[in-house]
Each structure stands twice: as C-alpha cells, then as structure tokens.
TITORGU-502708 format. One record per residue: residue number from 1; x, z, y of N, C-alpha, C, CB in turn; residue in one letter. Coordinates in steps of 0.1 Angstrom, whole numbers. Each point is the difference from the previous one (the first is absolute). Last residue first. Glycine has a CB too. Example, Ala and Ser with C-alpha at 12.3 -4.5 7.8 and 13.67 -1.06 7.14 Angstrom:
<nodes>
NODE   resi    n.px    n.pz    n.py   ca.px   ca.pz   ca.py    c.px    c.pz    c.py   cb.px   cb.pz   cb.py   resn
NODE      2     128      71     -22       9       0      11      -8       8      11      12     -22      -6      S
NODE      1      -9      21     -51      -9       0      12       9       0      12     -19      12     -12      A
</nodes>
This chain:
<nodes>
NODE   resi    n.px    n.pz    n.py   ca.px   ca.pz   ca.py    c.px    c.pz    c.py   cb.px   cb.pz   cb.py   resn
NODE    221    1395     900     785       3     -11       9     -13     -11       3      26       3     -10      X
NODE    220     -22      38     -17      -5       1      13      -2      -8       5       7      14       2      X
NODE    219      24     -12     -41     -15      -4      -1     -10       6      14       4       0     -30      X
NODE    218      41       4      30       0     -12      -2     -18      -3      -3      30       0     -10      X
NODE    217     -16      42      17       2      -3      11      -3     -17      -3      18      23       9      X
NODE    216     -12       5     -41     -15       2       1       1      -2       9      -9      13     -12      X
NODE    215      51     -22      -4     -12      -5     -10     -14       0       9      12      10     -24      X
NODE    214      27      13      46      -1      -7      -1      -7     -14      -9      13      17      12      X
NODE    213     -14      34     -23      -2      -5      15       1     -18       4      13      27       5      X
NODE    212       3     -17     -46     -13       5      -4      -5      -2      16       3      20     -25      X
NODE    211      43     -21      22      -6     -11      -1     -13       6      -6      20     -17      -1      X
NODE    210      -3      49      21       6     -10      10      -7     -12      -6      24      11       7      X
NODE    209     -22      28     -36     -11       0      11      -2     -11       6       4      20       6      X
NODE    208      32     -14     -33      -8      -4      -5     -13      -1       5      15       6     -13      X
NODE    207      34     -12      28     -10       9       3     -14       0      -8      13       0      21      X
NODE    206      25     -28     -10      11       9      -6     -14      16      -5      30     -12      20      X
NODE    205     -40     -43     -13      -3      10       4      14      10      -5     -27      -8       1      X
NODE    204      18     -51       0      10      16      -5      -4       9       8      21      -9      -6      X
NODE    203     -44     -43       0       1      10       7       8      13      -5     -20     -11       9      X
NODE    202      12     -44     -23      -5      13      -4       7      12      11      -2      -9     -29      X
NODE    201     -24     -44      20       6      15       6      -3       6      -3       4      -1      13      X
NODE    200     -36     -26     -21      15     -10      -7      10      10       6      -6     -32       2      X
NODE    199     -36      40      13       3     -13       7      17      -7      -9     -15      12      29      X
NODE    198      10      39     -34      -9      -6      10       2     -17       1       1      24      15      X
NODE    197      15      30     -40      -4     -16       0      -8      -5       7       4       1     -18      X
NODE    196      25      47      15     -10      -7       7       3     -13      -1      -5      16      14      X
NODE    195      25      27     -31       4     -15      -5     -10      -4       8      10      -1     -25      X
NODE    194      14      59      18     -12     -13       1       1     -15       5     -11      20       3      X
NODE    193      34      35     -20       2     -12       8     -12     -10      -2      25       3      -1      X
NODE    192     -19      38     -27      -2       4      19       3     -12      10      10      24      -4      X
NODE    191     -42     -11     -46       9     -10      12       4       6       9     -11     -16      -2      X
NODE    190     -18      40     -32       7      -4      -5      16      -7       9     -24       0     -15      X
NODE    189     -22      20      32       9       6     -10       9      -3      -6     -13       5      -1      X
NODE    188      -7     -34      35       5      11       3       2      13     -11     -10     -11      23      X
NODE    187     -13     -29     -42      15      -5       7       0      12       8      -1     -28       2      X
NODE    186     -34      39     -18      11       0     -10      12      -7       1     -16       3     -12      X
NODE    185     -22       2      44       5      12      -7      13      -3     -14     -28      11       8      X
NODE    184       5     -46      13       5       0      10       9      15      -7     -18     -17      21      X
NODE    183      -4     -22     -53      -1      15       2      10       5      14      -5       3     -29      X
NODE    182       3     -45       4     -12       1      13      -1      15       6     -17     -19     -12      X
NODE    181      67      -5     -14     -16      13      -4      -9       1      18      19      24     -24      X
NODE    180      29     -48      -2     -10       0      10      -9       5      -5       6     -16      12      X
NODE    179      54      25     -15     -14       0       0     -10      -3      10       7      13     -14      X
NODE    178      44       0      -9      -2     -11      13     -17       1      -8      29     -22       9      X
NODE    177       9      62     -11     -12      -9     -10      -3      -9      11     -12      19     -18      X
NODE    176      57      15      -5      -6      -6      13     -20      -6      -3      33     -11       6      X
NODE    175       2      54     -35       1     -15       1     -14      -2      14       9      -8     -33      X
NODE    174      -1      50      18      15      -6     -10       3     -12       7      -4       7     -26      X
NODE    173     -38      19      42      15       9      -3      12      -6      -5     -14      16      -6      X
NODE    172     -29     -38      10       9       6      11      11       7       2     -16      -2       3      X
NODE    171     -11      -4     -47      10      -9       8       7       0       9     -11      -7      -6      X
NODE    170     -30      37      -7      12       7      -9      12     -18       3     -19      23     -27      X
NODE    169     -19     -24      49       2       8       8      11       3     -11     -23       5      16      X
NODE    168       0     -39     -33       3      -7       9      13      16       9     -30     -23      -1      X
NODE    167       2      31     -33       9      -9      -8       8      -6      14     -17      -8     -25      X
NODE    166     -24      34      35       9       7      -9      17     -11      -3     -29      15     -12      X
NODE    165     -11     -42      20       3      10      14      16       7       1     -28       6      -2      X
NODE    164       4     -25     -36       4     -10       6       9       8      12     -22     -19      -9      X
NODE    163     -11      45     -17      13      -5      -4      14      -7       9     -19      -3     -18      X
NODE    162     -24       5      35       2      13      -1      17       0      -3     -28       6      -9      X
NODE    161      -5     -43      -5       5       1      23      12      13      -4     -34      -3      21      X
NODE    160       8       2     -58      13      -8       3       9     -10       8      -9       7     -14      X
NODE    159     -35      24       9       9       8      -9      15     -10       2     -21      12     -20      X
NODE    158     -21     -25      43      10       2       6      11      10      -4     -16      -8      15      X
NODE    157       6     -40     -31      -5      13       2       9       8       7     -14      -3     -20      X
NODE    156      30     -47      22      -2       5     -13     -12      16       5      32     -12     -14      X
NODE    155       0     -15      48       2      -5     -17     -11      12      -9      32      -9       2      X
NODE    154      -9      15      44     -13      -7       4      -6      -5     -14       8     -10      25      X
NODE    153      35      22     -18      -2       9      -2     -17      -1       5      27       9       0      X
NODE    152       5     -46       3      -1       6     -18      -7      15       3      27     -11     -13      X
NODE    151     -18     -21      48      -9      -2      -1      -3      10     -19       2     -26      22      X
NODE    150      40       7     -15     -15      -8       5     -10       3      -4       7     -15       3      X
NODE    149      45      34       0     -10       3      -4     -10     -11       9       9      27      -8      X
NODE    148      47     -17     -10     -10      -9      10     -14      -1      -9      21     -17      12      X
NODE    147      32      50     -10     -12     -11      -8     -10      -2       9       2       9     -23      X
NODE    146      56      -1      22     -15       2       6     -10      -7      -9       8      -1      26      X
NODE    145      30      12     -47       6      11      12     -16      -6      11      40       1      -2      X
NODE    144     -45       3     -51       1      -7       9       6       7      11     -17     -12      -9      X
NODE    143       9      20     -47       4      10      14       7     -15       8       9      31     -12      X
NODE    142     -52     -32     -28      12      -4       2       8       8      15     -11     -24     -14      X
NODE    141     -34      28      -4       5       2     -11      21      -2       3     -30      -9     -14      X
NODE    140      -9       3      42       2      12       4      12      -1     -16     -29      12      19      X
NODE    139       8     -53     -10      10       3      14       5      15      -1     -14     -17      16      X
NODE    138     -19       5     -53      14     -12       4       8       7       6      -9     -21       4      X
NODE    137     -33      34       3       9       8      -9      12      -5      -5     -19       8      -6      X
NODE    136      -6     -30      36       0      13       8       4       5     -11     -15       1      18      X
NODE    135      -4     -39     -32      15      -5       7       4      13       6      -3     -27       8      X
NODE    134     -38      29     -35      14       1      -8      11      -5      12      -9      -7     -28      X
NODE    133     -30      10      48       5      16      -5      12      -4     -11     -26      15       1      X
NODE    132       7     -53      21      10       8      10      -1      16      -5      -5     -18      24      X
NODE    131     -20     -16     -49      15       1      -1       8       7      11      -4     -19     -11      X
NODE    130     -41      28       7       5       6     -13      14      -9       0     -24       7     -14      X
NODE    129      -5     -16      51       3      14      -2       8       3     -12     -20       4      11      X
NODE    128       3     -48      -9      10       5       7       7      13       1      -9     -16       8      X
NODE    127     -13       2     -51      -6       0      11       9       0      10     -17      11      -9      X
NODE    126      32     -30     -42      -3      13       7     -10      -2      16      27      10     -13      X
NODE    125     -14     -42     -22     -14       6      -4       0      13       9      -3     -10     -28      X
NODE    124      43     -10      20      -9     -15       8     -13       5       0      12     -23      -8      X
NODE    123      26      50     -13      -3       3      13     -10     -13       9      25      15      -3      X
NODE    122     -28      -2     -49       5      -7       4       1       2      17      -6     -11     -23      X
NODE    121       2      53     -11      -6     -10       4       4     -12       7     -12      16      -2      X
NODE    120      22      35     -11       4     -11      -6      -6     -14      -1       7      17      -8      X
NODE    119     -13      14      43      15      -1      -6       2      -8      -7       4      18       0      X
NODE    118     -50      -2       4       5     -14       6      15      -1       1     -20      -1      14      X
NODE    117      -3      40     -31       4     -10     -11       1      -7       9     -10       2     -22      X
NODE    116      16      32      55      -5      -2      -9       3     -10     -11     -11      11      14      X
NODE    115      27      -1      35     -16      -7      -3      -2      -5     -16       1     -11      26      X
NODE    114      37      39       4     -16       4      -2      -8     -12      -1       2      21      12      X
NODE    113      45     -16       3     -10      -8       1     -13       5      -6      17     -17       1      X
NODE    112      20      44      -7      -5      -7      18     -10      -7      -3      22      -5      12      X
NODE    111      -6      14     -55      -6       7       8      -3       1      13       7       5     -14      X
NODE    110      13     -39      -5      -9       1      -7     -10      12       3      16     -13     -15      X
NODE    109      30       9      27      -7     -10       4     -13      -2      -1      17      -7      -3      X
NODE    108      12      33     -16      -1       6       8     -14      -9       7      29      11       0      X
NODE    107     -13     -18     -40      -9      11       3      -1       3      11       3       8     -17      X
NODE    106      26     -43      12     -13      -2      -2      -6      10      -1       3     -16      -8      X
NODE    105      39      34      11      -4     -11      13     -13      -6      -1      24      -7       3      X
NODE    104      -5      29     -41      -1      11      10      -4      -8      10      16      15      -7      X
NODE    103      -4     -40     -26     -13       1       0      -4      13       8      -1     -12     -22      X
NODE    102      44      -9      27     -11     -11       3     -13       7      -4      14     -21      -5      X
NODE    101      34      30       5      -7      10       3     -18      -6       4      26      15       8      X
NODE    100      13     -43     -23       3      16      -6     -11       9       4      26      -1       4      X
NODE     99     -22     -40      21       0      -3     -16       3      14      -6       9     -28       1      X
NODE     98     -11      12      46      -2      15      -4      -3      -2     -15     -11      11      23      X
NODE     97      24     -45      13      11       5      -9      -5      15      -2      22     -16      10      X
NODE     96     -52     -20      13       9      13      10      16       6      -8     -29      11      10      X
NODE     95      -7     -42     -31       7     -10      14      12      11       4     -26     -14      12      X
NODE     94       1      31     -44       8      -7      -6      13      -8       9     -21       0     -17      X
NODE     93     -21      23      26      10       7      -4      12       0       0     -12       2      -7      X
NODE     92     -28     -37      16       9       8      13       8       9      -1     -14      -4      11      X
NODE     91     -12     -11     -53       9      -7      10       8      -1      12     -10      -4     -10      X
NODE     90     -21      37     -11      14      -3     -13       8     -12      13     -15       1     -35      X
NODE     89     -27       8      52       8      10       3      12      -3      -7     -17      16       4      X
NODE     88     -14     -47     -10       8       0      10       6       8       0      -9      -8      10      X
NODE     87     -15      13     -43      11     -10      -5       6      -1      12     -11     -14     -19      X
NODE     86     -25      40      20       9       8      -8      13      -9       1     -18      11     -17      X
NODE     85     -20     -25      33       2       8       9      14       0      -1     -21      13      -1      X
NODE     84      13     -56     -22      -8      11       1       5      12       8      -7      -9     -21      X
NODE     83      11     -46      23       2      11      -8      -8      14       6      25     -12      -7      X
NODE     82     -32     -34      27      -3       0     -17      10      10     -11      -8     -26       5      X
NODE     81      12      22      46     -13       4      -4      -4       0     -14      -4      -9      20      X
NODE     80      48      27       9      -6     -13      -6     -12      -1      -7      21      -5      -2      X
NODE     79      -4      27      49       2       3     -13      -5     -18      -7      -6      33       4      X
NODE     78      15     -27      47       8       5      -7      -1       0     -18       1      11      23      X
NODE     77     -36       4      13       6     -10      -6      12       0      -1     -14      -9       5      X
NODE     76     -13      43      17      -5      -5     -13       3      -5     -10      -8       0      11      X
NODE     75      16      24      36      -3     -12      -1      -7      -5     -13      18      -1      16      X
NODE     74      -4      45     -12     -19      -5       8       0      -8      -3      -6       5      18      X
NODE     73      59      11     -10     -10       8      -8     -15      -6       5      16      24      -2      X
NODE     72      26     -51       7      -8       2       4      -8       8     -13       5     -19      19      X
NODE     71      45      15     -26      -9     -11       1     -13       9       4      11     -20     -19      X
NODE     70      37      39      26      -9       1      -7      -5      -9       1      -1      16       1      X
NODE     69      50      -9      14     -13       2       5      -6      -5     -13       3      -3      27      X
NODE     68      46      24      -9      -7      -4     -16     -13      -7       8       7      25     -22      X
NODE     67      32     -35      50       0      17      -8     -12      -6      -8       7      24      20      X
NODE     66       2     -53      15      16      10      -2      -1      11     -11       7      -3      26      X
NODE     65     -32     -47     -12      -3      12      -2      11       9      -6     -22      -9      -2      X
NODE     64       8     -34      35      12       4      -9     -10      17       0      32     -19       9      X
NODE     63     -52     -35      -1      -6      16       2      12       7     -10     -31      -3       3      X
NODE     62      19     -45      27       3       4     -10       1      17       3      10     -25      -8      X
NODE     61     -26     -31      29       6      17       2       7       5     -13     -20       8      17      X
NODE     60     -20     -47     -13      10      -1       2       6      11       4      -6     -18       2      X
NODE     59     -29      16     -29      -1     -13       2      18      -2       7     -33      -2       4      X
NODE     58      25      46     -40      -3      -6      14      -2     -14       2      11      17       6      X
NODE     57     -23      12     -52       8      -9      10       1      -3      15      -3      -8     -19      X
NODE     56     -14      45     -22      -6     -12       5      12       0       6     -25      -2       2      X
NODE     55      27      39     -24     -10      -8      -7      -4     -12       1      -5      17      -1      X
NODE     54      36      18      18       4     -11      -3      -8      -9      -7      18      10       0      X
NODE     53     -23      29      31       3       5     -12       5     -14     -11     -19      24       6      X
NODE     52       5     -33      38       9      15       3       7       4     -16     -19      11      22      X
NODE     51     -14     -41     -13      13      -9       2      10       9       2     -10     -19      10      X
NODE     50     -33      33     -18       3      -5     -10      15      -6       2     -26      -2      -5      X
NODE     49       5      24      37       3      10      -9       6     -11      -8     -16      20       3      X
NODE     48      -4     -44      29      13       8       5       9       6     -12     -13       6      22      X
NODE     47     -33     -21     -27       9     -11      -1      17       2       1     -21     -10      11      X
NODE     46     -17      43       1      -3      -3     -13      16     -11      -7     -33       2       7      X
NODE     45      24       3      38       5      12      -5      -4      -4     -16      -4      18      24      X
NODE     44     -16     -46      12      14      -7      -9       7      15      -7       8     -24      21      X
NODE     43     -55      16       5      19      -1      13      10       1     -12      -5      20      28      X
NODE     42     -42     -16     -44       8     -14       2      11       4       6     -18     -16       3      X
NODE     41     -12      50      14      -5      -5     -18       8     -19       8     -37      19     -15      X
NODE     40      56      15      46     -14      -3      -6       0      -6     -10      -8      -1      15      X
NODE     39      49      37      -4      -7     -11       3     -13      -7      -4      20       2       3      X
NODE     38      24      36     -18     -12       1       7       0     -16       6      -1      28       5      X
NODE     37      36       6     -38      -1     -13       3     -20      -2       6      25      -8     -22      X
NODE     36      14      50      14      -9      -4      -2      -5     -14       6      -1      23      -3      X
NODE     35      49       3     -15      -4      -9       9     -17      -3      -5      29     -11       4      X
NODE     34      15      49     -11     -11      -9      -7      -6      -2      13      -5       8     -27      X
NODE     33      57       4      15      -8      -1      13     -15      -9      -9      25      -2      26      X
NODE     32      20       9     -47      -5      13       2     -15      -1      14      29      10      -8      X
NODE     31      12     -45      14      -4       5     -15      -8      18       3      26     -17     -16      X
NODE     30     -34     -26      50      11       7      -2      -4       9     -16       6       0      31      X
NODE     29     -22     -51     -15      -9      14       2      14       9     -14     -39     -11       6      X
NODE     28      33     -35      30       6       9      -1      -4      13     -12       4     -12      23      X
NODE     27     -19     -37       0      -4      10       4      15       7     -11     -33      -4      10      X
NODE     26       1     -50       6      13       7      -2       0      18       2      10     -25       9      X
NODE     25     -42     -26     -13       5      13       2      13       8      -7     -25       0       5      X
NODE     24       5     -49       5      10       6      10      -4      16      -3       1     -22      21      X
NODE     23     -44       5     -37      12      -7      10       7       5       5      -9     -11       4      X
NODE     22     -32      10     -41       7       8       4      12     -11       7      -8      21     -18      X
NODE     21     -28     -34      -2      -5      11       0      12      10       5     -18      -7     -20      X
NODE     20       0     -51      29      11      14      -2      -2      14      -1      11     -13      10      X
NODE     19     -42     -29     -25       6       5      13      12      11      -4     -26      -2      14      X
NODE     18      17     -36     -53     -11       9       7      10       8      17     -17       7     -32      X
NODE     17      23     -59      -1       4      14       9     -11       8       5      20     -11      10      X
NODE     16     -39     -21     -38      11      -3       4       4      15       3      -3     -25       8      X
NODE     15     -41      13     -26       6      -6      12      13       1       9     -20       1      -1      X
NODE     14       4      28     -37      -4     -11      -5       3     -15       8     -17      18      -9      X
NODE     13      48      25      19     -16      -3      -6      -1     -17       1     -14      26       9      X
NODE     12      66      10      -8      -9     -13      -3     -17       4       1      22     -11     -18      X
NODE     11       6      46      51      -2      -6     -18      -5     -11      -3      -4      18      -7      X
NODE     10      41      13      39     -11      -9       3      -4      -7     -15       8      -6      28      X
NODE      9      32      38       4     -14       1     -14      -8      -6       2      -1      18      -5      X
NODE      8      53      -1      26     -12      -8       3      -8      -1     -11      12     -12      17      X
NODE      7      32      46       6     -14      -5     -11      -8      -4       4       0      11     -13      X
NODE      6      43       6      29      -6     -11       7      -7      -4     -14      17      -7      23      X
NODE      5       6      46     -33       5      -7       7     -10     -13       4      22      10     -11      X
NODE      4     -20      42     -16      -9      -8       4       9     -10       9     -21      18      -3      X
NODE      3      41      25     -24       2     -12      10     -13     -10      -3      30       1       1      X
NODE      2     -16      55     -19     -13     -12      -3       4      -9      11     -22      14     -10      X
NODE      1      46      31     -14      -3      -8      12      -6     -14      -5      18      12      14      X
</nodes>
C-alpha cells in the first residue's frame, strides 16, 4: 500500500518560487492494484512519479510507502554521471545487499539495457534514451512489490518497445506498477485504476477508462 497525504510541490526558478505543480493531493493506491497516471503535458505526473518512488521531495505532505517501491523506470536520473554504466549497476548492487551475486545482476543489467560498449562509458555522455534503458534494467534486476514506469516503454526501437512491453506483462503477475505512457492502449493493458491530474489535482478513478474519459473531457473544455 501506497499513502499519498496532502502533497504539495513547487520548485525554486531563477525568480523565486515557481507555481505549484501540485496541491493538497491526497489518494490511496491499494496493494496489487496498478495505477495509470493521465493529464496534459506539465499537469505534474512526471513529478508525481518521482515523489512516489522517493527521488524527489515534497514541498509540504508526505508519501508512506508500505511495501517495496522502485525508482522511476524512463526517468533517467538518479545515476551518477562520472561513473560508468557498469559502475552504477555495481553500485545500486551493493546499495540493495546483493554483494554475492553482483555480477549475475550486472549481466543482467547490461543486457536490458542494450546499449552496448557505452556500459562502459561515463553515464554524462549517455543520450536520454540510453539512461532510461540502464534505469529500466536497474528496476527489472531487483524484486519490487510496485514499480514505476515513465514513459519507459516509449524508450528505445521498436525491438525494445517490444521487450519493454513483455517485461512489464511477466510483473503483473507478482507485483503492482504506477505508470505514464501517452499510449492510451497500454495504460488499459496494463492499469485498472487511473490518476487524473488537473490544475495541481489529482482525481482517483477505480476505472481506468473513467480517468482516460475524464482526460479527454478536460481537454474539450
């Protein structure tokens, strides 16, 4: 189980306080239940995930997580730039207490990701695309009770759309997934509940239709 409590988000720019990217949301998301996240470019889903999976901070609220969760498969970041593919992986191994089985886990890693001699390459030289494939092997290398996808199956060809896909449908089965994907088809493959962001709100569908319906109702407006 996942408690979202009165989250607020708002980021320093250059001019001070930037607007609030999120207000007062609050929501629930029961264990075993994946949640597709929908709204317009900006409404803060991107932002959401991250505060979901602990990567970022709230301004004011807070976020109890009752079971394992993942850091954002897509997002990217997270890693350290002046090491290498290879060296992150060893280090998030290490983070996780798999010191014993560490080079079974970088192979693994290493294989998801598919992007060749760049493994061993400083990650400050990778493309975006090419860190959100090592952060998507990251996330698969390790057993999460939910993992959180941005957008990760939009990453890369479509031999590893494909993949990506596959990797996502052998989960369901064990574990949850909070996700955003433009793809309306793949949040109804994957999601049966849905998150409508609007205006800093967020909206609880139990129906994954319900908020996808209500998205394309908002932009009518």
């Amino acid at each position: 189980m996942i408690i979202v409590d009165n989250i607020h988000k708002r980021y320093k720019t250059n001019h001070g306080l930037g607007k609030w990217v999120l207000q007062g949301v609050s929501f629930v998301i029961p264990p075993k239940v994946s949640v597709g996240l929908v709204g317009r470019n900006g409404a803060g889903k991107s932002t959401l995930l991250r505060l979901i999976g602990g990567t970022d901070q709230p301004t004011r609220g807070h976020v109890e997580r009752l079971c394992r969760v993942s850091w954002p498969m897509g997002f990217g970041g997270g890693l350290q730039g002046s090491l290498t593919g290879r060296q992150n992986a060893k280090f998030v191994c290490r983070i996780h207490g798999h010191e014993e089985d560490i080079e079974d886990r970088v192979a693994y890693i290493e294989d998801y990701a598919e992007i060749g001699a760049a493994f061993d390459e400083p990650v400050k030289t990778y493309s975006s695309g090419m860190k959100s494939r090592l952060q998507f092997g990251l996330s698969l290398a390790f057993d999460f009770d939910v993992y959180i996808s941005d957008e990760a199956t939009a990453s890369g060809d479509a031999a590893f759309k494909q993949k990506a896909s596959a990797a996502f449908k052998s989960l369901i089965d064990r574990s949850s997934i909070i996700m955003v994907s433009h793809g309306e088809s793949t949040l109804r493959e994957f999601c049966t509940a849905g998150i409508f962001l609007d205006n800093g709100k967020a909206h609880w569908f139990d129906d994954i239709n319900d908020a996808l319906n209500a998205y394309k109702e908002s932009r009518q407006k």
